[in-house]
C-alpha positions as CSV (number, residue, x, y, z in Angstrom):
1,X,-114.2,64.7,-24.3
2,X,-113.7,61.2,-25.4
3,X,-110.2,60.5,-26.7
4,X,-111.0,58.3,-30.4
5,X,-107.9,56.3,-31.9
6,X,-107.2,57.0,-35.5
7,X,-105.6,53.9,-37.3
8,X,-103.2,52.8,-40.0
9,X,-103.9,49.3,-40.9
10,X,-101.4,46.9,-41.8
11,X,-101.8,47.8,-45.8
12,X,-101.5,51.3,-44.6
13,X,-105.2,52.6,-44.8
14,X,-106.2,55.7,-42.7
15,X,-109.3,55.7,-40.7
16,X,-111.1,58.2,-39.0
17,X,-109.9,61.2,-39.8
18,X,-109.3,63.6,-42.9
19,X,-106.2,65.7,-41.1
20,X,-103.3,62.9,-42.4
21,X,-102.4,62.8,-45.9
22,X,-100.4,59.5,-47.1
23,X,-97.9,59.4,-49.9
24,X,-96.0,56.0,-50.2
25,X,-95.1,55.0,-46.8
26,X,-95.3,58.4,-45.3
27,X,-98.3,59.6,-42.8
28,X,-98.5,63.4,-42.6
29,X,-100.7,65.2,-40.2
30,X,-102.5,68.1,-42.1
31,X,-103.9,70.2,-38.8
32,X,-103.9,69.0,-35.2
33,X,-106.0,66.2,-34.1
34,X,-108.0,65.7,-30.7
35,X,-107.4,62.2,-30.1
36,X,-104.2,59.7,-30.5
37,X,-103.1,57.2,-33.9
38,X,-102.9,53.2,-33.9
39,X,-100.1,52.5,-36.4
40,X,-100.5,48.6,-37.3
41,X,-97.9,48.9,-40.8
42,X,-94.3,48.3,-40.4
43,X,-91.6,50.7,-42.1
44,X,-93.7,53.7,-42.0
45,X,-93.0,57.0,-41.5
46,X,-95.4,59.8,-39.5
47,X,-94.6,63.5,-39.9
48,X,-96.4,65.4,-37.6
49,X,-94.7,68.7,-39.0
50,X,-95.2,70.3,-36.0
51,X,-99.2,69.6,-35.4
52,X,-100.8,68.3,-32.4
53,X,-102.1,64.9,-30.8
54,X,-104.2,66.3,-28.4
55,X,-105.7,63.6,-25.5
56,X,-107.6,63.8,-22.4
57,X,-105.0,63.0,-20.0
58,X,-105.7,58.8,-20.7
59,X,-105.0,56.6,-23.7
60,X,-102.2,56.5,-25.8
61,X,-101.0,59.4,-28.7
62,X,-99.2,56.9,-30.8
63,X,-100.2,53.4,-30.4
64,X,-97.6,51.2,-32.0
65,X,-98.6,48.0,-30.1
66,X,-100.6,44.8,-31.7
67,X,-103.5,43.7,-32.1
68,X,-102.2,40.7,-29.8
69,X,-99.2,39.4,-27.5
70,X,-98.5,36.7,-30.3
71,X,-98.3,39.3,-33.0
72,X,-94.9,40.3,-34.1
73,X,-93.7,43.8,-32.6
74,X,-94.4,47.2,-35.2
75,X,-90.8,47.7,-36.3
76,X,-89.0,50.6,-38.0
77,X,-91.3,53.4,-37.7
78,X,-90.2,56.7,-37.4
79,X,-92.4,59.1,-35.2
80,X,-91.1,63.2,-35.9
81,X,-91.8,66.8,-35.5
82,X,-95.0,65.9,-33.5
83,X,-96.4,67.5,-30.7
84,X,-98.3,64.7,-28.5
85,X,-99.8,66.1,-25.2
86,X,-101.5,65.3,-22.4
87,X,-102.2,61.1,-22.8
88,X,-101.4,58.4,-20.1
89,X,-98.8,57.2,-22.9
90,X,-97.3,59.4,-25.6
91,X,-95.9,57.2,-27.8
92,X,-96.4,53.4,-26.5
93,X,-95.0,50.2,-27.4
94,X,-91.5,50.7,-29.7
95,X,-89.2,48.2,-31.3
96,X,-86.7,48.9,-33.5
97,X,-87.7,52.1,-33.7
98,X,-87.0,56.1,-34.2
99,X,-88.2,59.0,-32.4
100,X,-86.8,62.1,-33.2
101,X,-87.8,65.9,-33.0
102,X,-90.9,65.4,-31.3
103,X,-92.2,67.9,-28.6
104,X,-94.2,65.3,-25.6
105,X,-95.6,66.8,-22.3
106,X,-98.2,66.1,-19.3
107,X,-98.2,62.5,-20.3
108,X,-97.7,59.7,-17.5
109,X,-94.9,58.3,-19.4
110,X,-93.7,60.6,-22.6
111,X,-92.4,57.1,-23.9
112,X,-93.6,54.2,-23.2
113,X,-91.0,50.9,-24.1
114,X,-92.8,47.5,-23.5
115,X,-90.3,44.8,-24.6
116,X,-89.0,46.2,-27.2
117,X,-85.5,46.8,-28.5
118,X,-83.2,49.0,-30.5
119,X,-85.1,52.1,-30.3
120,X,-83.4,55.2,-31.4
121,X,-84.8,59.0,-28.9
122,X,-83.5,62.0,-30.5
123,X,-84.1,65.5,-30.6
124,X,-87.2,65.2,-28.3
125,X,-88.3,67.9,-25.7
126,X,-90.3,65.4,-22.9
127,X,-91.8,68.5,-20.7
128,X,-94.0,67.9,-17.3
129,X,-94.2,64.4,-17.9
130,X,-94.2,61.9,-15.0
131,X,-91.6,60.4,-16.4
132,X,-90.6,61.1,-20.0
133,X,-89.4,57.6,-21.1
134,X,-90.3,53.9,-19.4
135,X,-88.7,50.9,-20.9
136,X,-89.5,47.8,-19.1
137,X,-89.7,43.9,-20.1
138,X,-86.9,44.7,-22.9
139,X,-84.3,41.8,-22.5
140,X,-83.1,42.8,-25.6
141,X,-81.7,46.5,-24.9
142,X,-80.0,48.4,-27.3
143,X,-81.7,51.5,-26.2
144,X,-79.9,55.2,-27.5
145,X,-81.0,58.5,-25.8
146,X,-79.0,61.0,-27.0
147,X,-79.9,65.0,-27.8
148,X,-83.0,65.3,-25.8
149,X,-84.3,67.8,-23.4
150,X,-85.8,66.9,-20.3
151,X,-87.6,69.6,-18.4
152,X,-89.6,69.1,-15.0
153,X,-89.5,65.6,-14.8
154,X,-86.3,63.8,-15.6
155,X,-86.8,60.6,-14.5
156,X,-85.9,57.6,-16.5
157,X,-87.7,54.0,-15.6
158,X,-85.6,50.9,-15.9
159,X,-87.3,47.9,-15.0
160,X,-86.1,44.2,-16.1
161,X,-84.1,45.3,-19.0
162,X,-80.2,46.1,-20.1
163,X,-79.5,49.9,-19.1
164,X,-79.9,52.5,-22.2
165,X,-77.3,54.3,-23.8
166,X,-77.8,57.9,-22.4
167,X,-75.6,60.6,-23.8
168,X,-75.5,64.3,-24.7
169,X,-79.0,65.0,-22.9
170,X,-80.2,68.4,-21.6
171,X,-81.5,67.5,-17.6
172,X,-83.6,70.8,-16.1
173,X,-82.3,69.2,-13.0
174,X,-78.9,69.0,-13.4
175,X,-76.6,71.0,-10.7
176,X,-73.3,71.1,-12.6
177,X,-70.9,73.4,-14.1
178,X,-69.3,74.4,-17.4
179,X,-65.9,75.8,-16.7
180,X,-64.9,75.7,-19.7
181,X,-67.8,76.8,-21.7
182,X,-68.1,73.8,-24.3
183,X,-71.7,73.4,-23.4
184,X,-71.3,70.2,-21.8
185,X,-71.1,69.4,-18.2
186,X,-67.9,69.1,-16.3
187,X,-69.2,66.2,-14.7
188,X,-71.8,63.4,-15.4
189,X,-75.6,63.2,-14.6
190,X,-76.6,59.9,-12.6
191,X,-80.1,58.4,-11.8
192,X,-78.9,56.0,-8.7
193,X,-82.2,53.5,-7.6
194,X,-81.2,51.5,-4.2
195,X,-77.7,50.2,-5.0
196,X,-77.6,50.5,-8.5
197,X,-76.9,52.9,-11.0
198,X,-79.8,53.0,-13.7
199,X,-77.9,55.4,-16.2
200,X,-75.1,57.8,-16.8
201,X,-75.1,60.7,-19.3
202,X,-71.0,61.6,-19.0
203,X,-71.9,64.5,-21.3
204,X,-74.9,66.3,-19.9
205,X,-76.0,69.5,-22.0
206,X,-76.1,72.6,-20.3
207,X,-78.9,74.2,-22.4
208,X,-81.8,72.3,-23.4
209,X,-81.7,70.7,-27.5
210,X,-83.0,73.6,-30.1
């Protein structure tokens, strides 16, 4: 099967396919969709209300790069209630950005941040991904993870940018205990690389996010 992007152009037009419906600044998927979405429109909202992005296990679910490196970054889209499966990238490319209530699974990377800053991860479920979120190239930081579930594959990439704020995540892998029964661990969950710590959630969930 051969994986066709869908695309919102900068005025906000929808090409491709029939299963989004548009009203203002608001994309909302109708049914699932076999194939991923190019969003190329600044402050734009896309609603997945619980459909499907289905790929092939390549490409990207939701493209928010540009057309080209001197292009300004896609900024202030929110991605929610989507479920994006099996792509190399599930949602690639974020800058000043939200993600929040989204279900992503058997991608390479669940999230994929490419210079990028400020982006906002919340409520997600990242399942069986290689690793659910990359940020790279991102001298800018300002990064919050927060609320998330991690399951079978927990493994945050760093590479050349400030650490993320990490907080209040559910980790599948986490060893710890609860004796007190708040629901948070009694003590932090750590991704150490070499010498250095990458991140620390001091208030790792012990059940994964509803």
């Amino acid at each position: 099967m051969q994986v066709e992007p869908f695309t919102y152009g900068l005025m906000g037009s929808v090409e491709g396919t029939d299963k989004i419906q548009r009203d203002g600044d608001v994309y909302t998927l109708t049914g699932d969709i076999s194939g991923g979405i190019k969003v190329q429109r600044n402050f734009t909202v896309i609603d997945g209300v619980g459909y499907t992005l289905q790929g092939n296990g390549e490409g990207k679910g939701i493209d928010l790069s540009t057309r080209t490196p001197s292009d300004p970054l896609i900024i202030n889209v929110t991605v929610k209630n989507t479920r994006i499966v099996n792509f190399e990238s599930g949602i690639h490319s974020l800058n000043n950005n939200t993600i929040i209530g989204n279900y992503i699974a058997d991608c390479g990377a669940g999230i994929n941040i490419m210079g990028g800053s400020n982006n906002i991860i919340k409520n997600n479920t990242f399942a069986n991904n290689i690793s659910p979120i990359s940020i790279a190239y991102s001298s800018g930081g300002g990064h919050v993870i927060t609320e998330n579930s991690f399951i079978n594959g927990t493994f945050i990439i760093v590479w050349l940018s400030p650490h993320p704020t990490v907080d209040r995540n559910y980790w599948s892998d986490y060893n710890g205990t609860d004796a007190d029964g708040d629901g948070i661990g009694d003590t932090p969950h750590f991704r150490i690389v070499g010498d250095e710590t990458v991140y620390i959630d001091f208030h790792p969930l012990m059940e994964p996010v509803p």
